[in-house]
OpenMM code with the backbone's topology and positions (N, CA, C; nanometers):
from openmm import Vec3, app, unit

residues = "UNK UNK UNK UNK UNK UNK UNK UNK UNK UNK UNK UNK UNK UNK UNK UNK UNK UNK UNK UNK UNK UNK UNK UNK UNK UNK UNK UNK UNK UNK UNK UNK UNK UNK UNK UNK UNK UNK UNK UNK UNK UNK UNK UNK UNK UNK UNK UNK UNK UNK UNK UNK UNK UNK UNK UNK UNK UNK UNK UNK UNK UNK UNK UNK UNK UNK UNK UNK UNK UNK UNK UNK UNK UNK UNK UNK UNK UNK UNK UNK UNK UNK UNK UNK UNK UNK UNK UNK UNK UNK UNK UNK UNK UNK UNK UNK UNK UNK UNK UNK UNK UNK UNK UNK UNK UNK UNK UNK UNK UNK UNK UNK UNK UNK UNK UNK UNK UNK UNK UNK UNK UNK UNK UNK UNK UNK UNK UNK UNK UNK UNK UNK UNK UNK UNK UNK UNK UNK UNK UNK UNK UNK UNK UNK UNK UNK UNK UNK UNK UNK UNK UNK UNK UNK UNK UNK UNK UNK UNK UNK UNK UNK UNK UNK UNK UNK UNK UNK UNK".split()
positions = [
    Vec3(-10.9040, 18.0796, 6.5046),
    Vec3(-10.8621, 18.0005, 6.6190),
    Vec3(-10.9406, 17.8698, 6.6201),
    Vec3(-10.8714, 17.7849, 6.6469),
    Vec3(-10.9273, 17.6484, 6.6794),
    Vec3(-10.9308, 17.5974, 6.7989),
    Vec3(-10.9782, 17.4618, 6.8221),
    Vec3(-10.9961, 17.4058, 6.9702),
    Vec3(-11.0036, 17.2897, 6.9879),
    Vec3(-10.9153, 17.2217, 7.0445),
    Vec3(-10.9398, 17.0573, 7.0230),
    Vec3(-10.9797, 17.0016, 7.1821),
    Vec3(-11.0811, 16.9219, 7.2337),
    Vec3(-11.0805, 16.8838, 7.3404),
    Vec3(-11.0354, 16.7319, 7.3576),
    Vec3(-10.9896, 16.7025, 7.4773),
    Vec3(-10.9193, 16.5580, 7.5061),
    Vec3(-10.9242, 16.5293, 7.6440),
    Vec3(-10.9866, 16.4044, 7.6374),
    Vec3(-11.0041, 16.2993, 7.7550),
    Vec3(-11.0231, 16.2195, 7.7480),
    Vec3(-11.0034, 16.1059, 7.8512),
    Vec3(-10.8909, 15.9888, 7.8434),
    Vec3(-10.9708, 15.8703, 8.0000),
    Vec3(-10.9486, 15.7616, 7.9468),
    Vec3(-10.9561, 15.7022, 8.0660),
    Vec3(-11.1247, 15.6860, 8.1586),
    Vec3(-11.2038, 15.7261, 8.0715),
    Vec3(-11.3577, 15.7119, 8.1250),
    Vec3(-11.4276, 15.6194, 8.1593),
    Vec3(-11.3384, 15.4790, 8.1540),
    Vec3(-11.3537, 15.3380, 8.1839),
    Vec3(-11.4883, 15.3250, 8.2684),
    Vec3(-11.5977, 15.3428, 8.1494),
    Vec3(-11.7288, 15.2789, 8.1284),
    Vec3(-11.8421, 15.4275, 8.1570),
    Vec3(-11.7796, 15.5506, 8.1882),
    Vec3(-11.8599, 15.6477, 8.2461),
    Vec3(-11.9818, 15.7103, 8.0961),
    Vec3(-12.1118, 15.7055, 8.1299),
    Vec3(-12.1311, 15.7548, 8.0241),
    Vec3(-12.2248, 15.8747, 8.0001),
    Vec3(-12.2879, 15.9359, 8.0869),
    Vec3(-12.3196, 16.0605, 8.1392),
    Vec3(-12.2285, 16.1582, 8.1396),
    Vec3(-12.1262, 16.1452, 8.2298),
    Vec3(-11.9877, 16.2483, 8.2119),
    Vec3(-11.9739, 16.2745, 8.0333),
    Vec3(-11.9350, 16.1599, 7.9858),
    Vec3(-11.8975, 16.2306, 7.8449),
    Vec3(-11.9731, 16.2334, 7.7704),
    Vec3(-12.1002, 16.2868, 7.7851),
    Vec3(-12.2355, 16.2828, 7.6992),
    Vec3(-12.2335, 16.4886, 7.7853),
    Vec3(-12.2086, 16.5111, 7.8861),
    Vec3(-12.2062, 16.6569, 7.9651),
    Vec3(-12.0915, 16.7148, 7.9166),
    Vec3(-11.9667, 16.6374, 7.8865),
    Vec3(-11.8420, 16.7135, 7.8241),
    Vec3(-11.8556, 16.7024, 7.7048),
    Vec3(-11.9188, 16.6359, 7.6180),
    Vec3(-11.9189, 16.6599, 7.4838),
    Vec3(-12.0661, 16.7851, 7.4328),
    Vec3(-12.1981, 16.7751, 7.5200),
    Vec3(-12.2562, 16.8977, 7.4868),
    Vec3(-12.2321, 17.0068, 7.5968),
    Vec3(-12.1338, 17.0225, 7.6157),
    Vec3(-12.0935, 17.1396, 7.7116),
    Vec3(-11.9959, 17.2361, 7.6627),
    Vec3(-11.9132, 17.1402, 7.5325),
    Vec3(-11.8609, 17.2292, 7.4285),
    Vec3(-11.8519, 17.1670, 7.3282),
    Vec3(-11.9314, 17.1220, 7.2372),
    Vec3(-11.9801, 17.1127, 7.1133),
    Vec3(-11.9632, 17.1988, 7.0045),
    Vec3(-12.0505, 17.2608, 7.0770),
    Vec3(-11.9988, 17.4119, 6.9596),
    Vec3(-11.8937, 17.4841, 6.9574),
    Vec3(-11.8117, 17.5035, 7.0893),
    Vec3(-11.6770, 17.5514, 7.0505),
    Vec3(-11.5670, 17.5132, 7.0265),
    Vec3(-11.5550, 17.3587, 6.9980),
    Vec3(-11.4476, 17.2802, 6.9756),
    Vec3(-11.4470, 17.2281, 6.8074),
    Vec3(-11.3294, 17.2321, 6.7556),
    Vec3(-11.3401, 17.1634, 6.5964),
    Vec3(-11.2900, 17.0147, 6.6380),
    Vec3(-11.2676, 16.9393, 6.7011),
    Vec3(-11.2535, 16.8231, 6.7413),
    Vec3(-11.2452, 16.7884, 6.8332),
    Vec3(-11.3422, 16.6488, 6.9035),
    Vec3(-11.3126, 16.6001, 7.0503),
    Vec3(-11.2656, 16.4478, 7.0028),
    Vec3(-11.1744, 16.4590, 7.1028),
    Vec3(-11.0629, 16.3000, 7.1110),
    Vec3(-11.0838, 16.2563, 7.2403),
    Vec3(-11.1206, 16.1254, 7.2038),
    Vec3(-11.1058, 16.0357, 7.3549),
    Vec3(-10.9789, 15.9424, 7.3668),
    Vec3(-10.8594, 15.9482, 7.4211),
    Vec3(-10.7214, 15.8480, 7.4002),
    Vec3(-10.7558, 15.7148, 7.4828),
    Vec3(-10.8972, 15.6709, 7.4774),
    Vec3(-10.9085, 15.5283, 7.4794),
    Vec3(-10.9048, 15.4936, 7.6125),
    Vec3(-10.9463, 15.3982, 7.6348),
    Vec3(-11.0228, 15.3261, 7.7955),
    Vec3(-11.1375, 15.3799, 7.8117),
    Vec3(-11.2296, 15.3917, 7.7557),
    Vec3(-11.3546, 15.4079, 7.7347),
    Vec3(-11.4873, 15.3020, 7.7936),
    Vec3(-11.4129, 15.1785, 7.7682),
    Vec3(-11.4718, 15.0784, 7.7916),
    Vec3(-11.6102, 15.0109, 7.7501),
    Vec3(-11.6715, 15.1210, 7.5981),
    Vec3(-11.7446, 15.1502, 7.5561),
    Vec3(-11.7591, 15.0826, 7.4273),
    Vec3(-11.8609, 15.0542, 7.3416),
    Vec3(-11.8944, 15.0072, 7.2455),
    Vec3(-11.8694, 15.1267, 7.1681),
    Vec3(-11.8185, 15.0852, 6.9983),
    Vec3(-11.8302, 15.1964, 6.9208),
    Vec3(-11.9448, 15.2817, 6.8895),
    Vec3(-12.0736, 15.2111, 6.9267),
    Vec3(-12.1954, 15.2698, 6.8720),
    Vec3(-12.2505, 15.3128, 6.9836),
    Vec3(-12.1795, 15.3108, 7.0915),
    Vec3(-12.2757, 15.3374, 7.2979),
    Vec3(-12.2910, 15.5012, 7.1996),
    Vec3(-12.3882, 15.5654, 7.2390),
    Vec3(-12.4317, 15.6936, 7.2171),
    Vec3(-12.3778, 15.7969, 7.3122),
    Vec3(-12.2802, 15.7683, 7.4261),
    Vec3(-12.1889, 15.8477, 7.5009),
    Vec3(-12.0477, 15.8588, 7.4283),
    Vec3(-12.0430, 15.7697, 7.3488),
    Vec3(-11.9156, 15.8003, 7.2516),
    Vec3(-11.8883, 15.8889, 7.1251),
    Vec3(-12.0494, 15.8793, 7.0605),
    Vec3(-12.0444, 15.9870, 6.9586),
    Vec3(-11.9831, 16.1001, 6.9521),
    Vec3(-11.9255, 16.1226, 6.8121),
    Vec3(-11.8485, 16.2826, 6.8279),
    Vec3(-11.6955, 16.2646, 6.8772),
    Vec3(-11.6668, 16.1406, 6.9715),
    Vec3(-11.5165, 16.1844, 6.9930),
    Vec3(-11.4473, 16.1067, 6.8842),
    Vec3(-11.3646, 16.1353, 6.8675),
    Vec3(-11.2586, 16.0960, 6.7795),
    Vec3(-11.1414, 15.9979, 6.9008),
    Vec3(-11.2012, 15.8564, 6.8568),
    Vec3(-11.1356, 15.7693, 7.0176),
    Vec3(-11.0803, 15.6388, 6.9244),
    Vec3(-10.9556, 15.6238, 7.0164),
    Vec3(-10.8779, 15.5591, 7.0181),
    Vec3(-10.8953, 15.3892, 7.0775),
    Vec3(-10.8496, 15.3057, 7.0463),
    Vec3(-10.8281, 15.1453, 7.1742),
    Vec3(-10.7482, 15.1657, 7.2995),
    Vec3(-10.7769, 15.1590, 7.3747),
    Vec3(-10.7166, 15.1754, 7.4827),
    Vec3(-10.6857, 15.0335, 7.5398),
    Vec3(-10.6035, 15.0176, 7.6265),
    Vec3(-10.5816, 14.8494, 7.7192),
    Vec3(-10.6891, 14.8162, 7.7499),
    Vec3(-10.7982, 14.8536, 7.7923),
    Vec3(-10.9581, 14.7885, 7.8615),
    Vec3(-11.0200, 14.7790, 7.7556),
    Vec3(-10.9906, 14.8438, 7.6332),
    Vec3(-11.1322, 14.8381, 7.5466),
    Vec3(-11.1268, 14.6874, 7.4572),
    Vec3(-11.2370, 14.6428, 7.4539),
    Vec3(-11.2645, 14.5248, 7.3743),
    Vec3(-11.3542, 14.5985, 7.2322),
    Vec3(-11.3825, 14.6948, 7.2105),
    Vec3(-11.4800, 14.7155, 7.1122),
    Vec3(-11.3495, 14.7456, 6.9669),
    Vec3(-11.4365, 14.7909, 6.8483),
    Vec3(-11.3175, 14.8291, 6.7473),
    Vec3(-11.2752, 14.9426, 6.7153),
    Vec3(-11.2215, 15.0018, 6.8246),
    Vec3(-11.1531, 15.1405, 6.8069),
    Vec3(-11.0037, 15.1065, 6.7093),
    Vec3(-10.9537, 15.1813, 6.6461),
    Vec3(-10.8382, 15.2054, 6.6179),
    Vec3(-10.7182, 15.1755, 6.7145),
    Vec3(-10.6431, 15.1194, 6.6938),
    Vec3(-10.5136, 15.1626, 6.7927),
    Vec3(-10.4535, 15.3067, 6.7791),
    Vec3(-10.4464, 15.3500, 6.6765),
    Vec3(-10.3907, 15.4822, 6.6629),
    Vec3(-10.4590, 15.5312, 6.5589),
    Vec3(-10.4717, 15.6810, 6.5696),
    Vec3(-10.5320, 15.8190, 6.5116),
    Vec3(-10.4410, 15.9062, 6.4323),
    Vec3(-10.4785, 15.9516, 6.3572),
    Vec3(-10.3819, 16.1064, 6.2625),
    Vec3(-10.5408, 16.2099, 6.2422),
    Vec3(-10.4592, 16.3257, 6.3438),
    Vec3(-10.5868, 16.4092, 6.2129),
    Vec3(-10.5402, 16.5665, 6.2235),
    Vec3(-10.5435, 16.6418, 6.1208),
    Vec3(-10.4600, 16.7592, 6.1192),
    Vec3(-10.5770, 16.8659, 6.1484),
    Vec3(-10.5469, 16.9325, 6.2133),
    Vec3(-10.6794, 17.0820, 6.2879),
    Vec3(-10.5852, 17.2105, 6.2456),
    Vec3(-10.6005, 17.3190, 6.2030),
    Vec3(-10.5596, 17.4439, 6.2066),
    Vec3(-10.4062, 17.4278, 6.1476),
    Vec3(-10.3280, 17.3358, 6.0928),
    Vec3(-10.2436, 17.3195, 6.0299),
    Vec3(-10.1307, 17.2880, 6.1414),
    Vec3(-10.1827, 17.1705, 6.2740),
    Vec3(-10.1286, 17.0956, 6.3299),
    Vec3(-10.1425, 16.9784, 6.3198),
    Vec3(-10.0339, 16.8307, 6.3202),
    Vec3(-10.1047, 16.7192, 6.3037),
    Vec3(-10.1040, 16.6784, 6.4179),
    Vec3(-10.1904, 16.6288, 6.4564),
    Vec3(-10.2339, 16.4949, 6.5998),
    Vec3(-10.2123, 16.3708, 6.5873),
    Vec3(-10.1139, 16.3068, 6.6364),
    Vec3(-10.1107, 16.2056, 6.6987),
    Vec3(-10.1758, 16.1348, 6.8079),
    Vec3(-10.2591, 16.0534, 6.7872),
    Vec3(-10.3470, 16.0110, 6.9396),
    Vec3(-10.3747, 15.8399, 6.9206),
    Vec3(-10.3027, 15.7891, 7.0944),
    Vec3(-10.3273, 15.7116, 7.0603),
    Vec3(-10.3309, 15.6615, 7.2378),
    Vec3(-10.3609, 15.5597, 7.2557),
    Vec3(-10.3850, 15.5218, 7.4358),
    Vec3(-10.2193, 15.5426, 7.5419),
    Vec3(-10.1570, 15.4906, 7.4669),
    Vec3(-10.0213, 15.5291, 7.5325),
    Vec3(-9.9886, 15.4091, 7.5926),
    Vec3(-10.0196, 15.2649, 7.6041),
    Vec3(-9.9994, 15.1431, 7.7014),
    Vec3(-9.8713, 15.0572, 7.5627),
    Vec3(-9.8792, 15.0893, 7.4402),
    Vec3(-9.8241, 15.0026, 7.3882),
    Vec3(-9.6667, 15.0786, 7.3794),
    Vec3(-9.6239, 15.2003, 7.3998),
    Vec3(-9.5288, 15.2784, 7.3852),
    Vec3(-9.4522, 15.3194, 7.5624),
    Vec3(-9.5379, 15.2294, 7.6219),
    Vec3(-9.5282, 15.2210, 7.8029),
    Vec3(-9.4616, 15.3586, 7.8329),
    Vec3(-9.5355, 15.4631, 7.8337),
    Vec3(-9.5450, 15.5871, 7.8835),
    Vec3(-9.5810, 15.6199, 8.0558),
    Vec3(-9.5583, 15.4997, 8.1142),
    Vec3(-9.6073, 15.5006, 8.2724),
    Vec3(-9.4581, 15.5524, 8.2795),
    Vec3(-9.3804, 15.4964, 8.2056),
    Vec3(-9.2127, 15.4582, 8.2743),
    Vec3(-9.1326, 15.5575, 8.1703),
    Vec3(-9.1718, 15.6224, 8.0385),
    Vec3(-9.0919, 15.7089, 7.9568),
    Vec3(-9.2090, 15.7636, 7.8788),
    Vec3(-9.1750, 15.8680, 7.7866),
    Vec3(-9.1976, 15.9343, 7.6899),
    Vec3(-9.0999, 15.9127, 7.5810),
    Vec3(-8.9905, 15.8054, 7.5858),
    Vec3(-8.9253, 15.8308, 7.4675),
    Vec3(-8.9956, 15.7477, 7.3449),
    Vec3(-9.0257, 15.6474, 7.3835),
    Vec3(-9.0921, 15.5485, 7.2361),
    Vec3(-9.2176, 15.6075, 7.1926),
    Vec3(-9.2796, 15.7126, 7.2595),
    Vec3(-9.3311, 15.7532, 7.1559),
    Vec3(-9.2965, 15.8915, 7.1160),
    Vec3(-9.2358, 15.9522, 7.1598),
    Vec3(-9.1588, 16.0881, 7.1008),
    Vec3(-9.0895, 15.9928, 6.9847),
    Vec3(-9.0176, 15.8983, 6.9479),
    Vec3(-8.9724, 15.8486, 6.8199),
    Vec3(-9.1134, 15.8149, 6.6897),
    Vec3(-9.2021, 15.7701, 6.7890),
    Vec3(-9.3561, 15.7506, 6.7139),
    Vec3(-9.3598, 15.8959, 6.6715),
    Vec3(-9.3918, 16.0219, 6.7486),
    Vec3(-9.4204, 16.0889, 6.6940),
    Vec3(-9.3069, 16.2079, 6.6007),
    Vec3(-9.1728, 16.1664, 6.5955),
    Vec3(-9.1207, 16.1932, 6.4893),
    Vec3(-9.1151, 16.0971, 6.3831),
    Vec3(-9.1590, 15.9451, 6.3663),
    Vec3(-9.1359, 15.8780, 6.2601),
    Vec3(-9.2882, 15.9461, 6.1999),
    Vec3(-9.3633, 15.9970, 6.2619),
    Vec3(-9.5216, 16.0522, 6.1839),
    Vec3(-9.5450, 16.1779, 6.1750),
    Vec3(-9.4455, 16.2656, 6.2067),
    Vec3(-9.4532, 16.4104, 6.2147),
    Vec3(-9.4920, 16.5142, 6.2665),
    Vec3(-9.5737, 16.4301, 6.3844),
    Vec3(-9.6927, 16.4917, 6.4683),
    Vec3(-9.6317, 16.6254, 6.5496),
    Vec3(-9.7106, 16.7608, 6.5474),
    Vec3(-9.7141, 16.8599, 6.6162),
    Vec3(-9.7291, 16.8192, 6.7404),
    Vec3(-9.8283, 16.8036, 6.7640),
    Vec3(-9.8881, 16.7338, 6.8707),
    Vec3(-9.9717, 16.5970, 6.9393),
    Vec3(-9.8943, 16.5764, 7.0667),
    Vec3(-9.9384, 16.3535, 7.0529),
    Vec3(-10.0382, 16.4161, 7.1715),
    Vec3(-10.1650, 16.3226, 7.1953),
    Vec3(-10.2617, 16.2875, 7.2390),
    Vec3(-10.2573, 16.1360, 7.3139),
    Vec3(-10.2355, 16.1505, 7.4631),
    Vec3(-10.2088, 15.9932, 7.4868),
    Vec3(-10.3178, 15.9894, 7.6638),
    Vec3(-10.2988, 15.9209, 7.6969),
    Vec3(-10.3713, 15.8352, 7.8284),
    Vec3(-10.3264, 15.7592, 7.9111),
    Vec3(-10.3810, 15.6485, 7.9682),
    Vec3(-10.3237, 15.5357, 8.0376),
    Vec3(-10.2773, 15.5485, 8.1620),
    Vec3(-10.2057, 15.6267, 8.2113),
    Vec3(-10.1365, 15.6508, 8.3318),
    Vec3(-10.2663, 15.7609, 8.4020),
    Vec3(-10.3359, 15.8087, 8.3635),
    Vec3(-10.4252, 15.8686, 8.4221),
    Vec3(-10.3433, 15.9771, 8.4783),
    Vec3(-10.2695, 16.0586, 8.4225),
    Vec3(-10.1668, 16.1237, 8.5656),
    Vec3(-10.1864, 16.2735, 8.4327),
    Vec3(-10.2244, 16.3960, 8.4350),
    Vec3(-10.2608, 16.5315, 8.4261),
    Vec3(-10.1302, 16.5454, 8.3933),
    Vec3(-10.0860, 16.6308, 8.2253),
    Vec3(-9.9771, 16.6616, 8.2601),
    Vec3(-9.9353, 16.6830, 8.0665),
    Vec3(-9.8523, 16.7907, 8.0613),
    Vec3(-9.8306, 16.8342, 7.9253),
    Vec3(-9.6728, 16.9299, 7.9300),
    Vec3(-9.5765, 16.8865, 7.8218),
    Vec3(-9.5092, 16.9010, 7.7822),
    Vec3(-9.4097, 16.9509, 7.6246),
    Vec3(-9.3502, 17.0591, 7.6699),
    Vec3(-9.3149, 17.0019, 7.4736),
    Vec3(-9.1291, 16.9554, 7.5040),
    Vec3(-9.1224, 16.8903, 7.3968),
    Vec3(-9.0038, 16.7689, 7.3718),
    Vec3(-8.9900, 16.8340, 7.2485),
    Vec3(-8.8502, 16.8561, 7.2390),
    Vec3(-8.8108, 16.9200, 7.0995),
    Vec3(-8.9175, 16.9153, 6.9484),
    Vec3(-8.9791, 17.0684, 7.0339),
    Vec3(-9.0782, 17.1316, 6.9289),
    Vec3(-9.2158, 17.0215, 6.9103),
    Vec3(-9.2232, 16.9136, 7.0293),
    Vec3(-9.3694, 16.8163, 6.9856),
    Vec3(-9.4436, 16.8512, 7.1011),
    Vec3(-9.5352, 16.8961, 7.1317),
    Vec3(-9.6642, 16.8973, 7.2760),
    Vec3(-9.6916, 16.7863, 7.2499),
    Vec3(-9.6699, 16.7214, 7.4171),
    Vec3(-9.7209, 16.5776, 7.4343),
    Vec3(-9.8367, 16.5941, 7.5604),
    Vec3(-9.9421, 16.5586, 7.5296),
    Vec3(-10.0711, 16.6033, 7.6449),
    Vec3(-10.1273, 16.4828, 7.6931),
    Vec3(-10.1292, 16.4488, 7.7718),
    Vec3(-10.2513, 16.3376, 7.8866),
    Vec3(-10.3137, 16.4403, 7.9380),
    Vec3(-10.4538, 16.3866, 7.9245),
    Vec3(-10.5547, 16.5033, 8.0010),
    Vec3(-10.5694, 16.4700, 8.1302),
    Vec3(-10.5375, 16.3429, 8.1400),
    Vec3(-10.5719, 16.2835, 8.2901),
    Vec3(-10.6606, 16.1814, 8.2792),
    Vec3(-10.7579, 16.2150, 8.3827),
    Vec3(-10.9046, 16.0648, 8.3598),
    Vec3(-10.9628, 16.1194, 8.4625),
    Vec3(-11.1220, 16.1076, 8.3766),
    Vec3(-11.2693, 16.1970, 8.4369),
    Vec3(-11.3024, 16.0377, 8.5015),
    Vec3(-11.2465, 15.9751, 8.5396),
    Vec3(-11.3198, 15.8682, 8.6740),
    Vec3(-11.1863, 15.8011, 8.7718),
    Vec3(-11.0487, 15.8151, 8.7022),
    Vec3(-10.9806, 15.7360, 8.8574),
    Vec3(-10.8683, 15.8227, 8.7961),
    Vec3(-10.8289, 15.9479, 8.8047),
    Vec3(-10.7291, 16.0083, 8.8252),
    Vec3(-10.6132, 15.9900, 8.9511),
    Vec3(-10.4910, 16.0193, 8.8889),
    Vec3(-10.3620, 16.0110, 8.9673),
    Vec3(-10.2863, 16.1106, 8.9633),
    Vec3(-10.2500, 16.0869, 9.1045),
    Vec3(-10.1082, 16.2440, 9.1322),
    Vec3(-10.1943, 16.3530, 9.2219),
    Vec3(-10.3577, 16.3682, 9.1446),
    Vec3(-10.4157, 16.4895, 9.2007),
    Vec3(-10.5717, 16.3665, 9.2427),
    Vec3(-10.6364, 16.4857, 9.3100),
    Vec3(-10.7907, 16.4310, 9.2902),
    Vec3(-10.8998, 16.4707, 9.1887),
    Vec3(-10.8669, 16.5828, 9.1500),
    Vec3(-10.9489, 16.6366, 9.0118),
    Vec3(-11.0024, 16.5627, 8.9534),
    Vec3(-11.0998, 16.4962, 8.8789),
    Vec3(-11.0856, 16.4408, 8.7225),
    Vec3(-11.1693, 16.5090, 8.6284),
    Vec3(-10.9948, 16.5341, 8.5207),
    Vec3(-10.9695, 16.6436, 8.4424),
    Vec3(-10.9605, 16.5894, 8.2949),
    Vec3(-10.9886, 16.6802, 8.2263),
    Vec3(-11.0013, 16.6462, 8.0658),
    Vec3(-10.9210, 16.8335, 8.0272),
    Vec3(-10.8913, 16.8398, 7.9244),
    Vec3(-10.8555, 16.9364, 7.8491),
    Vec3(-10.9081, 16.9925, 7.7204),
    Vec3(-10.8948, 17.0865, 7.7202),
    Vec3(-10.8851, 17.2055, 7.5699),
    Vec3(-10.7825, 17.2736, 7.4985),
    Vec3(-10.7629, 17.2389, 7.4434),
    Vec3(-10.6280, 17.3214, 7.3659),
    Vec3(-10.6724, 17.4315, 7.2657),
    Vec3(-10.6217, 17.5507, 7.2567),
    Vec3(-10.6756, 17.6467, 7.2041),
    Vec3(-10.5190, 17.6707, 7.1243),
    Vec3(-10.5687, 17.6179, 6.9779),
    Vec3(-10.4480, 17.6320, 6.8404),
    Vec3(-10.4242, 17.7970, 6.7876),
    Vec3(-10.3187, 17.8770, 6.8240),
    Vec3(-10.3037, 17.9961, 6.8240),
    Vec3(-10.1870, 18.0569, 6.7329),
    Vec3(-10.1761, 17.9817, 6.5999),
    Vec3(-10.0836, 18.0211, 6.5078),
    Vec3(-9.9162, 17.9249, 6.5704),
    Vec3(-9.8425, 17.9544, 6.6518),
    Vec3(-9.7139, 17.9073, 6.7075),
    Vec3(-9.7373, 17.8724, 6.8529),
    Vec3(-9.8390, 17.9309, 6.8877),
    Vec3(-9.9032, 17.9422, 7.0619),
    Vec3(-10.0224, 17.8159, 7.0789),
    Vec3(-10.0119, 17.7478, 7.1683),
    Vec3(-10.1150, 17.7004, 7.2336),
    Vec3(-10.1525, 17.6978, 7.3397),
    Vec3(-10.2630, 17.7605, 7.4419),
    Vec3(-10.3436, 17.7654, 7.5226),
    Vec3(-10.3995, 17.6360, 7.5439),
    Vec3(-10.3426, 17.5892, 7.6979),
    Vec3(-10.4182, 17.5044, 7.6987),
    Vec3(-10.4707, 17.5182, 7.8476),
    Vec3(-10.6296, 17.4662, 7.8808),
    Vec3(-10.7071, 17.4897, 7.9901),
    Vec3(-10.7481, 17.3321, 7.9755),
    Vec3(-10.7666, 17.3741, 8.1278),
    Vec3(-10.7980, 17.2041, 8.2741),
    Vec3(-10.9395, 17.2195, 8.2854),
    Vec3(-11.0325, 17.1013, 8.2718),
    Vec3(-11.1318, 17.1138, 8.3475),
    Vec3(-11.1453, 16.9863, 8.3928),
    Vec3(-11.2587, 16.9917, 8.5447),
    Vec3(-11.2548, 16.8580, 8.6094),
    Vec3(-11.4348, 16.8723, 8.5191),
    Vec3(-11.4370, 16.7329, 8.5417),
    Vec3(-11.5578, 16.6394, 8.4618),
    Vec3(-11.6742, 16.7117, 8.4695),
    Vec3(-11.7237, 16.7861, 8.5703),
    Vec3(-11.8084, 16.8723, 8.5783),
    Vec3(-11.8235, 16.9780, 8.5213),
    Vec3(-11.6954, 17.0250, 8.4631),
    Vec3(-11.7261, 17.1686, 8.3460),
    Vec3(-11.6722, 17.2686, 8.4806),
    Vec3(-11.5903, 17.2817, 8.5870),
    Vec3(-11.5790, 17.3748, 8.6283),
    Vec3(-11.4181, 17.3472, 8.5906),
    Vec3(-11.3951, 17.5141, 8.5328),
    Vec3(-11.2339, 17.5210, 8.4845),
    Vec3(-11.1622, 17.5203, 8.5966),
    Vec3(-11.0306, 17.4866, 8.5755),
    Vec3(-10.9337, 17.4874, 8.7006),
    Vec3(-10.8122, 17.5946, 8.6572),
    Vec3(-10.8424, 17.7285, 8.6579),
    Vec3(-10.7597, 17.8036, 8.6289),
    Vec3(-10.6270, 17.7929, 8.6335),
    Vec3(-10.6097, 17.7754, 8.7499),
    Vec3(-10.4047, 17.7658, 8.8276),
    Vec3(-10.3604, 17.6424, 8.7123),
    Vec3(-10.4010, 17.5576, 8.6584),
    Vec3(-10.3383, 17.4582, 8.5816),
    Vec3(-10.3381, 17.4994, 8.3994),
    Vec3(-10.3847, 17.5869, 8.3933),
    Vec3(-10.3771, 17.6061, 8.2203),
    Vec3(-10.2265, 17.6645, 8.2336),
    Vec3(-10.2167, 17.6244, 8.0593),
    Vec3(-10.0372, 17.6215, 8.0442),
    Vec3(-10.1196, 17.7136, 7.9315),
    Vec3(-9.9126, 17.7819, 7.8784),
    Vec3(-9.9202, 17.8024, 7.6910),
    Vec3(-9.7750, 17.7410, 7.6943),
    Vec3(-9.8096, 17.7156, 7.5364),
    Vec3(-9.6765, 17.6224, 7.4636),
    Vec3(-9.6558, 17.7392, 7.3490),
    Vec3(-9.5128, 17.6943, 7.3087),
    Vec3(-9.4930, 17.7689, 7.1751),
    Vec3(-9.3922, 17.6124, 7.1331),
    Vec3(-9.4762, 17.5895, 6.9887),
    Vec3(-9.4359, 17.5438, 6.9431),
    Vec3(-9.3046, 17.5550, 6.8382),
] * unit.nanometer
topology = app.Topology()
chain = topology.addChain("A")
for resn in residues:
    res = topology.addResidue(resn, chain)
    for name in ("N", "CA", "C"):
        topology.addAtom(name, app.Element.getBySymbol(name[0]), res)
């Protein structure tokens, strides 16, 4: 079993993701940040995630990510250039022109996961100005052969049970 963690939107926080990254360190095979970070590549609250450019960031993140975990590929990328406030379709075409199992996105700050013919598309939300709810939530996905488990936590490390999903891919 594998475990990928993802959060999004930390626009400048850097304690929080220095507590979510050694809070599961050891049980995750990859942490992704989908950008707004607001962070330098080398700030020492960034280490370890696997992060994206987001609309706020000025530093040299990537615009977009590929990386395959447990024999899923990831797509991750901020979500502002594919304007995901207003659709999911331009990048559901992104992530069939790249093959992705699963997309990794941000921006809208708004909690919330789906699958779209056979793709899981995940926003974790945002551990400093979340929308829709008051939480601020980041995620875990737990890679389970065709199954994925996925669990909510707000920034503090306390899980939010009632919100974990499973997908079958």
């Amino acid at each position: 079993m594998s475990k990928v963690l993802i959060v999004s939107d930390s626009h400048g926080l850097t304690k929080e993701l220095e507590f979510i990254r050694e809070r599961h360190l050891q049980e995750v095979d990859l942490m992704i940040h989908c950008g707004d970070s607001q962070l330098m590549p080398d700030n020492k609250a960034i280490t370890g995630y696997f992060t994206v450019a987001g609309n706020c960031d000025f530093g040299s993140f990537p615009e977009e990510l590929i990386s395959d975990v447990a024999g899923k590929k990831f797509f991750i990328t901020h979500g502002h250039r594919y304007s995901v406030k207003s659709s999911l379709m331009p990048l559901k075409y992104k992530a069939q022109e790249v093959s992705a199992d699963i997309v990794c996105f941000g921006h809208s700050h708004v909690l919330g996961a789906e699958v779209v013919d056979g793709t899981l598309f995940v926003n974790p939300g945002s551990i400093r100005l979340p929308r829709g709810r008051s939480e601020k939530t980041y995620v875990i996905l737990d890679l389970l052969d065709n199954r994925i488990k996925m669990s909510v936590y707000e920034s503090n490390g306390r899980e939010i049970a009632g919100l974990a999903s499973d997908f079958t891919l």
